[in-house]
DOVEXDO-366129 format. One line per 2 residues: number of its first residue (from 1); their letters; for each residue x, y, z of C-alpha. Coordinates in nm, 4 decimals, padded with zeros to 6 digits, always signed. Layout:
N
NUM> a> X Y Z | ...
This chain:
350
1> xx> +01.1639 -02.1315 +01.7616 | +00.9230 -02.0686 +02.0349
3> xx> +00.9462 -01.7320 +02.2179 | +00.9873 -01.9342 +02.5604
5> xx> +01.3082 -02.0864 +02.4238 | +01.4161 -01.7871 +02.2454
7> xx> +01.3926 -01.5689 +02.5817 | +01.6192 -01.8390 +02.7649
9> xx> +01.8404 -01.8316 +02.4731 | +01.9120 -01.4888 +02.4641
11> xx> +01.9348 -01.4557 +02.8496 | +02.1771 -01.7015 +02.8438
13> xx> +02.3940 -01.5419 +02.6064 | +02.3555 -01.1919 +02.7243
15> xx> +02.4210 -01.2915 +03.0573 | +02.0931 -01.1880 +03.2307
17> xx> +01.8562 -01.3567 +03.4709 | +01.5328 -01.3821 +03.2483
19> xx> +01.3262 -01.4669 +03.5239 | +01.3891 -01.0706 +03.6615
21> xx> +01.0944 -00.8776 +03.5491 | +01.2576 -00.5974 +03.3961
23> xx> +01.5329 -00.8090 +03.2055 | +01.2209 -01.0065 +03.1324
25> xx> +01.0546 -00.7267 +02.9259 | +01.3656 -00.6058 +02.7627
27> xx> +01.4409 -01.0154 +02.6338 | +01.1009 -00.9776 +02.4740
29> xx> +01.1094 -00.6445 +02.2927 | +01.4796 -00.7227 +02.1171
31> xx> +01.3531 -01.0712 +02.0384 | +01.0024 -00.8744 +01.8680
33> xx> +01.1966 -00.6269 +01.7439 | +01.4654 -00.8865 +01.5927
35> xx> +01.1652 -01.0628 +01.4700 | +01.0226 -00.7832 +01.2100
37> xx> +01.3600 -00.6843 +01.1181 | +01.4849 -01.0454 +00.9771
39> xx> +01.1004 -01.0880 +00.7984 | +01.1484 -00.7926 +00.6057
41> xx> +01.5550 -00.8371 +00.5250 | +01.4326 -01.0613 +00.2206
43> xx> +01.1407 -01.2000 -00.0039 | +01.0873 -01.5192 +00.1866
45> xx> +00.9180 -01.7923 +00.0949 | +00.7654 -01.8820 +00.3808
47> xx> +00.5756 -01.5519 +00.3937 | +00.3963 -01.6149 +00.1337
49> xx> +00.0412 -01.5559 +00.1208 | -00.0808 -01.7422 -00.2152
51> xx> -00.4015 -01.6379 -00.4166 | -00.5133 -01.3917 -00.2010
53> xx> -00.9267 -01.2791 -00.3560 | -01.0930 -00.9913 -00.4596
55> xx> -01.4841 -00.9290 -00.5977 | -01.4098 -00.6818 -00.8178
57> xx> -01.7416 -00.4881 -00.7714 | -01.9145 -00.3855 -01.1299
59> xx> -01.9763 -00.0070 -01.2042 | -02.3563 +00.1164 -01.0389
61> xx> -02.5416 +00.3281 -01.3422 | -02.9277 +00.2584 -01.2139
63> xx> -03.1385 +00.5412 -01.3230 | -03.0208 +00.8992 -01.3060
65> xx> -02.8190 +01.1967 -01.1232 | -02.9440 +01.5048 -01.0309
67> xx> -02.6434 +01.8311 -01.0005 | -02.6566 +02.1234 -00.7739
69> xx> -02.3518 +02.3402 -00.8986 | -02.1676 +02.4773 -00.5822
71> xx> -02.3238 +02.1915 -00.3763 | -02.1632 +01.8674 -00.2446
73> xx> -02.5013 +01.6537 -00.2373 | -02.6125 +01.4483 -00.5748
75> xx> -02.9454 +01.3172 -00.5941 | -03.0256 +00.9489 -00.8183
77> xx> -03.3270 +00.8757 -00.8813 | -03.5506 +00.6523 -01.2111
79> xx> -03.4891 +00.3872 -00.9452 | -03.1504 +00.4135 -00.8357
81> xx> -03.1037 +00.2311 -00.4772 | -02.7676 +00.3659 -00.3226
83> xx> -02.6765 +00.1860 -00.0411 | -02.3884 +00.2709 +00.2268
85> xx> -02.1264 +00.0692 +00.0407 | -02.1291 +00.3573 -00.2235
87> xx> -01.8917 +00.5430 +00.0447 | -01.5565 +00.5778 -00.0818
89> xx> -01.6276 +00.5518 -00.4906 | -01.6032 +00.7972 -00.7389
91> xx> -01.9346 +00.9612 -00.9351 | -01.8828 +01.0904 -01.2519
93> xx> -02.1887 +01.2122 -01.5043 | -02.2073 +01.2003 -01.8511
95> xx> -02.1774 +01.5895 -01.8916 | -01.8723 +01.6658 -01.6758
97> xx> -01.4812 +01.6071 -01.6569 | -01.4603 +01.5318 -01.3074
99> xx> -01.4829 +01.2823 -01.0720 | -01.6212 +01.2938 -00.7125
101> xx> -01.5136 +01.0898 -00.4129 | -01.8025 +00.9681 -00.2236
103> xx> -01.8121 +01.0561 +00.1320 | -02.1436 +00.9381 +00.2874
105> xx> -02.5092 +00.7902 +00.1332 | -02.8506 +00.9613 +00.2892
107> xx> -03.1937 +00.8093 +00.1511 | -03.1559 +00.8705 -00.2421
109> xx> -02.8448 +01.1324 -00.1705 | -02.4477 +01.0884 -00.2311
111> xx> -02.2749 +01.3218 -00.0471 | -01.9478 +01.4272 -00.1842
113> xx> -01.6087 +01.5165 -00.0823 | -01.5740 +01.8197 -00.2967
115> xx> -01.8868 +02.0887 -00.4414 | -02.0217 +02.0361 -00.7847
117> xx> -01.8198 +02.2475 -01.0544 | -02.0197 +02.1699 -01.2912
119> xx> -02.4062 +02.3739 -01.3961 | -02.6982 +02.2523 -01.1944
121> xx> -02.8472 +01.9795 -01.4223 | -03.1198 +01.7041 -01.3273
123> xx> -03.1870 +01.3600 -01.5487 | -02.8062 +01.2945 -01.5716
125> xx> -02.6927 +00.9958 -01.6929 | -02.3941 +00.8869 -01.4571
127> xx> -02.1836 +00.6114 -01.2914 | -02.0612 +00.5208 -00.9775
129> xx> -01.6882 +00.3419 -01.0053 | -01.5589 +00.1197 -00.7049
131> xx> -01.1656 +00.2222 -00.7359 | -00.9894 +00.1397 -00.3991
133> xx> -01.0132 -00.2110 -00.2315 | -00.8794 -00.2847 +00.1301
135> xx> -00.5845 -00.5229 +00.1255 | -00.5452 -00.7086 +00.4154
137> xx> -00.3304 -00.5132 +00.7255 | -00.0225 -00.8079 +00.6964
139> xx> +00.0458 -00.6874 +00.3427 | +00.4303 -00.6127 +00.2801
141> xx> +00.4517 -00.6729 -00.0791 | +00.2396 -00.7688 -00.3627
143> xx> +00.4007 -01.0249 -00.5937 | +00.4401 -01.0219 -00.9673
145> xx> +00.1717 -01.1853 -01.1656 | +00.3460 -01.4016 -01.4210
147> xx> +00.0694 -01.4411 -01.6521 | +00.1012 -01.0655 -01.7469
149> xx> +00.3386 -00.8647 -01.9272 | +00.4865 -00.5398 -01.8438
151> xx> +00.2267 -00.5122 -01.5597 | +00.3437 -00.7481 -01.3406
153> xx> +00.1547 -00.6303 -01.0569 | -00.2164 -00.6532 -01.0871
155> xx> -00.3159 -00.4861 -00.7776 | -00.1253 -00.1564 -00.6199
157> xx> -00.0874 -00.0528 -00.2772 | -00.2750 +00.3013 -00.2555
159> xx> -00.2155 +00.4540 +00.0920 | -00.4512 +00.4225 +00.3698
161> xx> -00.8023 +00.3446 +00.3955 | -01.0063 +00.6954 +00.5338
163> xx> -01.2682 +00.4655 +00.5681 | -01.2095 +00.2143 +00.7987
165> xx> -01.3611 +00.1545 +01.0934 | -01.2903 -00.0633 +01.4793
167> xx> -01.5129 -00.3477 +01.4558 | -01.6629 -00.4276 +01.8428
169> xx> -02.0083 -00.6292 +01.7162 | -02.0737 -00.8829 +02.0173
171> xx> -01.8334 -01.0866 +02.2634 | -01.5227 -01.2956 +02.1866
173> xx> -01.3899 -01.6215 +02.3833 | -01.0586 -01.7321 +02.3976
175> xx> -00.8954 -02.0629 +02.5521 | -00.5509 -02.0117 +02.7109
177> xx> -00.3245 -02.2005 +02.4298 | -00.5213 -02.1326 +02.1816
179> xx> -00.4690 -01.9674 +01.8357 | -00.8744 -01.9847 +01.7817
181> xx> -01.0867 -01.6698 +01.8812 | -01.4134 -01.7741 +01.8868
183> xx> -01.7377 -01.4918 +01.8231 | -02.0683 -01.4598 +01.8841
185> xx> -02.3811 -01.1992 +02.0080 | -02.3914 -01.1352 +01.6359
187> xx> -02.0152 -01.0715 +01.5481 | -01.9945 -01.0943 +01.1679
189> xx> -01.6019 -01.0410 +01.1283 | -01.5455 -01.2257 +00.7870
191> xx> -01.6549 -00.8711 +00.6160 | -01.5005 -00.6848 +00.9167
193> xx> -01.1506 -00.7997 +01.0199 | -00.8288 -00.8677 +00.8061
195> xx> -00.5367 -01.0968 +00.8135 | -00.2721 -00.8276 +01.0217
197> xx> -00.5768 -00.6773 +01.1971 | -00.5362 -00.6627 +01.5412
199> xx> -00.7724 -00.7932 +01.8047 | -00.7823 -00.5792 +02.1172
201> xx> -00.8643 -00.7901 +02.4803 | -00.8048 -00.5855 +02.8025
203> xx> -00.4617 -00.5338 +02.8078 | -00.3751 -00.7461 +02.5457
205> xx> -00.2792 -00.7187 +02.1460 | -00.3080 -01.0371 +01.9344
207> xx> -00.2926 -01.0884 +01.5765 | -00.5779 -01.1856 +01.2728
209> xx> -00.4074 -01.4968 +01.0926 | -00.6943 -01.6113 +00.8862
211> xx> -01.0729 -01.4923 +00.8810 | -01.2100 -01.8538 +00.8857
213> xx> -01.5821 -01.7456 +00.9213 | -01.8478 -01.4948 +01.0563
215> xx> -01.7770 -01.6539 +01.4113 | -01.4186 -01.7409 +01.4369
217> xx> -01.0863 -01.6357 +01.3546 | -00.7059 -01.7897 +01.3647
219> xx> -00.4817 -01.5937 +01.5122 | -00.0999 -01.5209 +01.4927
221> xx> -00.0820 -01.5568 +01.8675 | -00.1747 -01.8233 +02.1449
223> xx> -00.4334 -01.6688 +02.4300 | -00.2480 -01.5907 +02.7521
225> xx> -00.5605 -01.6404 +02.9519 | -00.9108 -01.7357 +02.9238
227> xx> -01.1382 -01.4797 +02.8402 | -01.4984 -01.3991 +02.7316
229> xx> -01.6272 -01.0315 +02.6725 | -01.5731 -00.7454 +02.5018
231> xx> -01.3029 -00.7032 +02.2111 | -01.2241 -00.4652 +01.9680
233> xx> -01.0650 -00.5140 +01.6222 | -00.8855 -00.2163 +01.4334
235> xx> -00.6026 -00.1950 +01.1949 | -00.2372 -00.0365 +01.2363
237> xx> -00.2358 -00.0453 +00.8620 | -00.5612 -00.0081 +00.6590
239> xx> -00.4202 -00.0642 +00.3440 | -00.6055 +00.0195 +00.0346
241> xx> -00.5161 -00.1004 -00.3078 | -00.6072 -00.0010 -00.6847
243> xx> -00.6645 -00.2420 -00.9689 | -00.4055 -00.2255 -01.2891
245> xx> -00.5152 -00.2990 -01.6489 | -00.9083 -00.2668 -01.5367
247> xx> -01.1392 -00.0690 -01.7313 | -01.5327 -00.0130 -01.7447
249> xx> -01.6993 -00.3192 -01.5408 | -02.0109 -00.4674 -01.6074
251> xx> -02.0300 -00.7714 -01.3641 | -01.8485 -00.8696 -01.0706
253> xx> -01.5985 -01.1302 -01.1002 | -01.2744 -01.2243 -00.9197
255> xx> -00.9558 -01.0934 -00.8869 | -00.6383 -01.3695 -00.7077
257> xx> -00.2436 -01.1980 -00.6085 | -00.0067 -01.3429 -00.4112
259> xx> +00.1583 -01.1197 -00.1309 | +00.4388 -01.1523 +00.0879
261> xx> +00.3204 -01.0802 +00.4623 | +00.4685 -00.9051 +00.7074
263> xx> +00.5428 -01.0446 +01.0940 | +00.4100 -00.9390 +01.4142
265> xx> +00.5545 -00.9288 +01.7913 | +00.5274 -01.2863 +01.9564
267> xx> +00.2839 -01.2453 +02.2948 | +00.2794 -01.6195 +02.4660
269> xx> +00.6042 -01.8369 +02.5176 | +00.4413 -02.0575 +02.3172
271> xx> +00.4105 -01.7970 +02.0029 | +00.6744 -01.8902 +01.7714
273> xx> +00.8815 -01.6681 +01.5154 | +00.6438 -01.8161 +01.1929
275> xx> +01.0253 -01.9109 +01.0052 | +01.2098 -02.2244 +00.9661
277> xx> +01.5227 -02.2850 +01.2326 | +01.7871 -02.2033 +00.9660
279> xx> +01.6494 -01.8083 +01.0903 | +01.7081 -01.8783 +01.4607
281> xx> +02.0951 -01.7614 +01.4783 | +02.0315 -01.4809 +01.2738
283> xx> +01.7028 -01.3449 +01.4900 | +01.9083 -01.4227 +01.8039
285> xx> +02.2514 -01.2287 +01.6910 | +01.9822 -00.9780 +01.5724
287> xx> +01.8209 -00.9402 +01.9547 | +02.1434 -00.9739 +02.0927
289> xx> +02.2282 -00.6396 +01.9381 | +01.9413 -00.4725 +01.9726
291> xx> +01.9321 -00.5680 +02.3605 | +02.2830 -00.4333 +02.3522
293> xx> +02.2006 -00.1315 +02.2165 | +01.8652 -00.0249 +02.4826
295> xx> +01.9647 +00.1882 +02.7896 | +02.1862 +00.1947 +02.9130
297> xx> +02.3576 +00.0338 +02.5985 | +02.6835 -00.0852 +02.4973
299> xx> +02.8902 +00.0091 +02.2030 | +02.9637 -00.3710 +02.0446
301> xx> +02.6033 -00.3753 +01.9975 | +02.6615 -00.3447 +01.6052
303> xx> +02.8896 -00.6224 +01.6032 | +02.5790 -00.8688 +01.6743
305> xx> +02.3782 -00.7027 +01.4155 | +02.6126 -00.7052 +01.1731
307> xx> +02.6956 -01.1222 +01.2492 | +02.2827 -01.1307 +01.2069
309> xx> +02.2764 -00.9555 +00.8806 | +02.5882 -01.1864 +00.7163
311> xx> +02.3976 -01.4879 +00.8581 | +02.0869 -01.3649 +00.6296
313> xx> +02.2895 -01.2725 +00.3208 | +02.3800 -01.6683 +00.3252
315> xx> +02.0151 -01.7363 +00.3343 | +01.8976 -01.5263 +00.0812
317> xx> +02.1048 -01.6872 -00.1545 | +01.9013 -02.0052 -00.1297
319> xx> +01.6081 -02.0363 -00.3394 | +01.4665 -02.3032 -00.1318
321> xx> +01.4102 -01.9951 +00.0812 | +01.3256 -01.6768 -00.0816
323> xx> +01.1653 -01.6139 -00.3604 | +01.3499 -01.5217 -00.6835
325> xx> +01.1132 -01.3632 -00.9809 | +01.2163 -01.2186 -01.3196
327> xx> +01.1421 -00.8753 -01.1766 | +01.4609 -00.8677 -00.9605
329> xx> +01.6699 -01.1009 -01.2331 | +01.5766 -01.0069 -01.5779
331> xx> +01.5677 -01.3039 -01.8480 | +01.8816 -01.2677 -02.0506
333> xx> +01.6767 -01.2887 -02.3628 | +01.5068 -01.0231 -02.4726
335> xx> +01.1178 -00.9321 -02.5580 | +01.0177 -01.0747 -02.8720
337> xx> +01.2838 -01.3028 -02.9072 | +01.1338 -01.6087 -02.8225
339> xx> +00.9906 -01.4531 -02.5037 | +00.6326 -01.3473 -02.5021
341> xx> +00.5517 -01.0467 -02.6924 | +00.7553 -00.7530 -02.7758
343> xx> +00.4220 -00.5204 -02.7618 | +00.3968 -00.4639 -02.4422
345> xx> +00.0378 -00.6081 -02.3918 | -00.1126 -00.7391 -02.1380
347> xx> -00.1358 -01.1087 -02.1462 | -00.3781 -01.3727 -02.0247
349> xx> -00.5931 -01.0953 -01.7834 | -00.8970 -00.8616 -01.9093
């Protein structure tokens, strides 16, 4: 359903002119908000983002690590080349117990979060782990990996990522109509910009879809307008994530998970809601009541909701739409009965 129609629809019903600016605004935020709230009722299937990848990067041990106790700076050396990517991993050595987060790289320096508690030492033997990876910002839930058992997840969401950064590296263009936001002046956003990400333009918000290359990215959203200049891209959610059932890595090598994504507000009539039409009466009943329900607000407004929410229990029933795994209906028979392995190993994954 495009949010054009949608608007019209809900005027219609709610009894408002939708061509008054204010009633305008108000269509549009209940429809948004009704949006979200029927993408994240259930695990649909058309949400799903499938074989999503990941260079796991392979533990640094070049040369060696020099210890000041009391002091937050480590110096390698025997031809160790840190390099700014080092920011955000752990260093351990071979003598101590602890593990440093890695705030910043200078020259041949790592520059750590907390001081040293171990005695000053030089000609260390040490390693620097990569623990945390970003996850893309349109992350709402990491599927089950099948091909393990009893860690069905093989990557974790971990908070927030300290580290990120806006990205603003040259000019973007973008054709009214268009879902394609074209780069140059140098823009490299494949390594800087994430499905969910948002791309700032003047006054306007649009969504990252899919990082198609260094110079051009899909987005959720149509443009409004032409436009060529400045952008910036940042995150509302940075998510981080740690590897399960890893150990010690000696080369790099590739890591796929599926994830359900989450939605985002609609911008151009011609933006659609991103589900099938068997989800328009529910994410209409759904904006109904939550136009109801802003200022000045009527009390029936939960009567809508609730009509949305019995419209979605129907749908979540069908497995043409959502997606049903054994971690929500356990096999009737049990481990080791004919059923993988009653050990508790992991299966099928290094």
């Amino acid at each position: 359903m495009k949010f054009g129609k949608a608007k019209s629809l809900l005027g219609l019903e709610s009894g408002v002119d939708i061509h008054a600016e204010k009633p305008d605004l108000k269509l549009r935020s209940a429809l948004n908000f009704a949006k979200i709230q029927v993408g994240k009722y259930e695990r649909w299937r058309h949400l799903v983002v499938a074989n999503h990848e990941l260079i796991v990067v392979p533990d640094y041990d070049t040369g060696t690590a020099s210890i000041t106790k009391g002091s937050r700076t480590v110096t390698l050396g025997g031809g160790a080349a840190p390099t700014a990517d080092f920011k955000g991993r752990f260093f351990s050595h071979q003598k101590g117990s602890f593990t440093y987060e890695i705030r910043s790289v200078s020259g041949q320096d790592l520059i750590l979060k907390t001081p040293v508690a171990e005695d000053s030492e030089s000609g260390l033997t040490y390693v620097v782990q990569k623990v945390h990876y970003r996850l893309p910002s349109d992350v709402r839930l990491i599927l089950p990996d099948q091909n393990q058992w009893n860690k069905p997840t093989i990557i974790e969401v971990f908070g927030y990522d300290e580290y990120a950064a806006d990205y603003s590296q040259g000019q973007i263009t973008l054709a009214k109509g268009s879902k394609t936001a074209v780069f140059s002046g140098g823009a490299a956003v494949l390594d800087n910009s994430f499905p969910g990400d948002i791309i700032d333009v003047q006054v306007r918000e649009y969504r990252v879809r899919t990082v198609v290359s260094d110079t051009e990215i899909t987005m959720v959203n149509r443009a409004v307008d032409d436009y060529s200049g400045k952008y910036t891209i940042k995150s509302d959610t940075p998510y981080k994530g740690m590897l399960v059932g890893i150990g010690k890595q000696d080369s790099e090598f590739v890591v796929r998970f599926d994830y359900i994504r989450s939605l985002f507000p609609m911008v151009s009539d011609e933006d659609d809601t991103e589900l099938p039409v068997d989800f328009d009466r529910a994410i209409l009943d759904w904006a109904k009541g939550e136009y109801k329900r802003m200022p000045p607000g009527t009390a029936d407004w939960v009567n809508d909701v609730n009509i949305a929410q019995r419209h979605l229990q129907k749908l979540a029933v069908d497995t043409t739409l959502t997606v049903q795994s054994a971690e929500l209906f356990p096999p009737a028979i049990p481990p080791g009965m004919g059923r993988g392995e009653g050990t508790g190993r992991v299966r099928g994954f290094r």
